[in-house]
C-alpha positions, 0 to 999 in steps of 0.5 A, a space after each residue: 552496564 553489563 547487565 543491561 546488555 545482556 537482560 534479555 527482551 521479555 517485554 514489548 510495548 507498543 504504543 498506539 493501535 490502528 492497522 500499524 498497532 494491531 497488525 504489529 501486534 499480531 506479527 510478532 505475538 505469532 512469531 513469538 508464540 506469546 499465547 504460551 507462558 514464559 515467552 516475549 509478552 506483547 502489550 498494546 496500549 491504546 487510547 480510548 479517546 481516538 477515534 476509529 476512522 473507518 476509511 477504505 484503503 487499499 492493499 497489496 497482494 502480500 496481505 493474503 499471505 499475512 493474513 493466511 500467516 496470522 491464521 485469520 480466516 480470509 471468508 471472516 476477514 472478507 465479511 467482517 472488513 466489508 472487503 472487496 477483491 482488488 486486481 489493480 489500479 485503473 490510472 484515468 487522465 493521467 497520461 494526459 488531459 481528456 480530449 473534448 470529454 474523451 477520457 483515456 487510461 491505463 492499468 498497472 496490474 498484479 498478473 502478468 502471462 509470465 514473468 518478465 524477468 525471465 522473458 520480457 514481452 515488453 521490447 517485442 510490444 515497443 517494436 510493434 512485433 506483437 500486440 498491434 492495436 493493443 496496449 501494453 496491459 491487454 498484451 501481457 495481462 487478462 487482468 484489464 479486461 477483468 477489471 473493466 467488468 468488475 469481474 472478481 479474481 477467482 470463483 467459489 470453488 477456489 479455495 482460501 487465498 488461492 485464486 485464478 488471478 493475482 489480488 489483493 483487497 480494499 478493505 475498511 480499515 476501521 473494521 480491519 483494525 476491530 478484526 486484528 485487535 479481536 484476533 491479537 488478544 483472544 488467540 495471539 495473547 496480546 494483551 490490551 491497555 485501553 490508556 492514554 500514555 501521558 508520560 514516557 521515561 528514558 534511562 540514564 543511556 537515552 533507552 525508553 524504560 517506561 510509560 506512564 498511562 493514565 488509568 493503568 498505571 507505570 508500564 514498563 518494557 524491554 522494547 518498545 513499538 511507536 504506532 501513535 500516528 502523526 505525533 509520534 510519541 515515542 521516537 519523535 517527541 521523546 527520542 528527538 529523531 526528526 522529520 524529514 518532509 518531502 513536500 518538494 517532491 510529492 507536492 499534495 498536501 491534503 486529502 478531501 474525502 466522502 463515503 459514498 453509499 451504493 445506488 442499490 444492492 446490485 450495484 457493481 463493486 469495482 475489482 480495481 482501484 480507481 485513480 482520476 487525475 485532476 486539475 491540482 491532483 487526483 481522486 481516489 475511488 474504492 469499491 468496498 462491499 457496501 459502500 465507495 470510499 473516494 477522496 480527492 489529494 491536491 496540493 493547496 498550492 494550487 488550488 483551494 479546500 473548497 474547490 477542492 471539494 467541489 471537485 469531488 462532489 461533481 465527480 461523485 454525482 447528484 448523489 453527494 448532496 446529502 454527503 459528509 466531507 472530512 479535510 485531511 492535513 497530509 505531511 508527507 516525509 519520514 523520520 530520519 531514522 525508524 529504529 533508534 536506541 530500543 525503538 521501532 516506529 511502524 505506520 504513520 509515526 515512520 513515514 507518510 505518503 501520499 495514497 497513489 499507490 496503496 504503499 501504506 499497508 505494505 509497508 506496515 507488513 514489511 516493518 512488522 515482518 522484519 522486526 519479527 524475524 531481526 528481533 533483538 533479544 537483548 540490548 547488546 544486539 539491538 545496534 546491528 537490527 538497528 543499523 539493518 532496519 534503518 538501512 532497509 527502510 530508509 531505501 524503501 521510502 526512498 524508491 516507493 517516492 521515487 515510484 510514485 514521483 514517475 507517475 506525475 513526471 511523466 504525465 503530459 497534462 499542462 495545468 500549473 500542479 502538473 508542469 511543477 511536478 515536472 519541474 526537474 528540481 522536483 524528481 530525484 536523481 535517481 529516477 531522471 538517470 533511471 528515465 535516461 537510461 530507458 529512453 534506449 534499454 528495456 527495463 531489466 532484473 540489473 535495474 533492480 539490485 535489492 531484494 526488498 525492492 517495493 515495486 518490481 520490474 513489471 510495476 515499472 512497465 505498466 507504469 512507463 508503458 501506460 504513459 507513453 514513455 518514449 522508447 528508441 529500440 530500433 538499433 537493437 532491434 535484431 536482438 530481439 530473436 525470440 518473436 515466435 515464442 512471444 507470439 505464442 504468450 500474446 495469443 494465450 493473453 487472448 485466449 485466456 481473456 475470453 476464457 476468463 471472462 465466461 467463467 469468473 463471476 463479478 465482484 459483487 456476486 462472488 462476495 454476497 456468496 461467500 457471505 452466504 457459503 464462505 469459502 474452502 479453507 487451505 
């Protein structure tokens, strides 16, 4: 048994590819420097008989930093990835029904003039002190006014990663996963088994020792990584750590989805996500360089797979005649543990959520970050990693639902999905005392006591704010003292805007010149 213990971890095994697989792969192989001889090797292995499925997704801006990290080129990520610039998400009809046609919205954006942390626009906006006849966004933010002309987030001249605005990307995933895996073994030194597992053998102390593949043969390992998706071979099936849904919560349980081609070449690529809110759920529209990805998530509870997708294609247009549509099954909820014994599951053998908020992603690069820096190097410390990641994740999970459970509460739409969502059965505690707590105080830093929080405090405003969630300020209102300096940061908000607006180009323009130029690395 000592020997056990203290056998240090050589070997890594992480089954399964993918975005989760791949980038995992290329965390930890960077971490550990597995290009050299005599490190911690990283082996994937990946079953030839998955297809890739090329959807577009979205990210967070910490992808520019992984990818800067993982010393992938962001002009090669950018052409390879048909990526695009993303800024935000662009909520429609969400904060109610649209009136006799009239759509309305609002955005939940990554730049704001200033951190609110250390000065707060926000009270001085709810008491009408300044921002009068604009929304809390255009206040506090240039990045609306960016979005609403496809604008990208930085010119030509702007070095690699570096930019005039805060972004991130939309991405094909399919293509992002080819990129990573190319990456991983020619320059990270992952090595690569293209198997099918069909078999995985535990010791005597429950710990997975191997694999058996069926053309590679008995693969064994120190440490081992479960990116297989939805089945979850190795935590799941083998360990017996169950699944925990939160269909009680998060009430959409499939997704409809169609590959929309562009009208033409100079077709605008939108700089943010577009989110629609729909009778029985909502429709995601992503602006790719050749092509949208869109998909409708809806609860069958409330409507039907075929109306479902009729509503889709009357969203996207005459156009969608002559378009695929694929159904998804979503089931939402997370494992009651992420790490257990010499086992981390990353990606959807974790968790899944719905889409809303582009969480997936992120939360890969979270996982794959922390296993990378608490990496056990021997059995003997890998109960304390163990304890830590499951304490950390398990609140991650819990706030990213939380935080897209306020999108759906607070909504003033009346159809039967909406008014379920409502339904005080349905929202954590934890937010209905957060609301309460806010009908009378600002969003504050004490709010907020985690520093792996995954939405801060300004994602909560813009949220709130573009709702319409009712705030009463007025009895403290003389505490609010410091109107000229929130004048001042209003006035540069506008200023800034038009500035912005002459002199960054669109979405589409800045991307056909990189393919064409590339851009200035670090």
């Amino acid at each position: 048994m000592k020997n056990k213990q203290t056998k240090p971890v050589k070997q890594v095994i992480i089954v399964g590819g993918g975005t989760a697989g791949w980038l995992t792969a290329a965390t930890l192989a960077k971490k550990f420097n597995s290009s050299v001889d005599n490190t911690i090797q990283v082996t994937l292995i990946e079953s030839p008989d998955i297809p890739t499925i090329g959807v577009g997704e979205g990210t967070w801006p910490t992808m520019r930093k992984t990818l800067a990290k993982l010393g992938i080129s962001e002009t090669d990520f950018l052409n390879r990835c048909n990526a695009s610039f993303k800024q935000g998400t662009k909520f429609v009809n969400w904060k109610e029904a649209p009136q006799q046609g009239n759509n309305n919205h609002y955005y939940h954006l990554f730049t704001s003039i200033n951190d609110p942390l250390a000065f707060n626009l926000a009270p001085y906006w709810q008491l009408g002190k300044i921002g009068q006849g604009h929304n809390y966004a255009e206040t506090v933010s240039m990045q609306g006014a960016l979005c609403d002309l496809a604008l990208a987030p930085k010119a030509i001249n702007h070095k690699e990663f570096e930019g005039m605005q805060n972004y991130a990307y939309h991405l094909d995933a399919g293509l992002f996963t080819d990129l990573l895996r190319e990456h991983a073994t020619e320059n990270l030194g992952v090595k690569h088994i293209s198997a099918n597992v069909s078999q995985v053998n535990t010791d005597d102390d429950g710990y997975i020792e191997s694999v058996n593949t069926d053309t590679f043969g008995i693969q064994s390992g120190d440490f081992f990584v479960d990116c297989s998706g939805f089945k979850s071979l190795l935590i799941g099936e083998t360990l017996g750590i169950k699944f925990k849904s939160i269909s009680d919560t998060l009430l959409t349980d499939h997704a409809v989805t169609i590959q929309v081609p562009y009208e033409t070449e100079e077709t605008a690529i939108a700089s943010c996500t577009i989110s629609t809110a729909q009778e029985a759920g909502w429709i995601w529209d992503i602006g790719l360089k050749n092509r949208r990805g869109t998909g409708y998530v809806y609860s069958s509870a409330h409507t039907s797979h075929e109306k479902a997708e009729q509503v889709l294609r009357d969203y996207i247009g005459p156009q969608t005649n002559k378009l695929e549509a694929r159904l998804i099954k979503m089931n939402v909820g997370y494992r009651e543990k992420f790490w257990h014994k010499n086992c981390f599951a990353i990606g959807l053998s974790a968790a899944f959520v719905e889409p809303l908020e582009a969480s997936a992603i992120f939360l890969i690069e979270s996982s794959a970050n922390m296993l990378a820096e608490l990496f056990p190097y021997n059995r003997h410390s890998m109960k304390v990693v163990e304890d830590k990641v499951n304490k950390s994740f398990k609140f991650r999970w819990d706030k990213t639902i939380e935080f897209i459970k306020m999108h759906y509460f607070l909504s003033n739409r009346d159809e039967p999905f909406w008014r379920d969502n409502k339904g005080i059965n349905t929202v954590p505690n934890t937010l209905l005392t957060s609301l309460e707590h806010w009908q009378y105080q600002v969003v504050t830093g004490y709010d907020f006591d985690n520093v792996y929080e995954p939405f801060p405090l300004d994602s909560y405003q813009y949220v709130l704010y573009g709702m319409g969630f009712e705030q009463t300020l007025s009895f403290n209102e003389n505490a609010y003292t410091m109107q000229d300096q929130a004048e001042q940061l209003f006035c540069q908000v506008q200023t800034a805007t038009e500035h912005l607006k002459q002199q960054l180009p669109s979405n589409r323009a800045l991307l056909d010149k990189i393919a064409q130029f590339g851009l200035q690395k670090l």
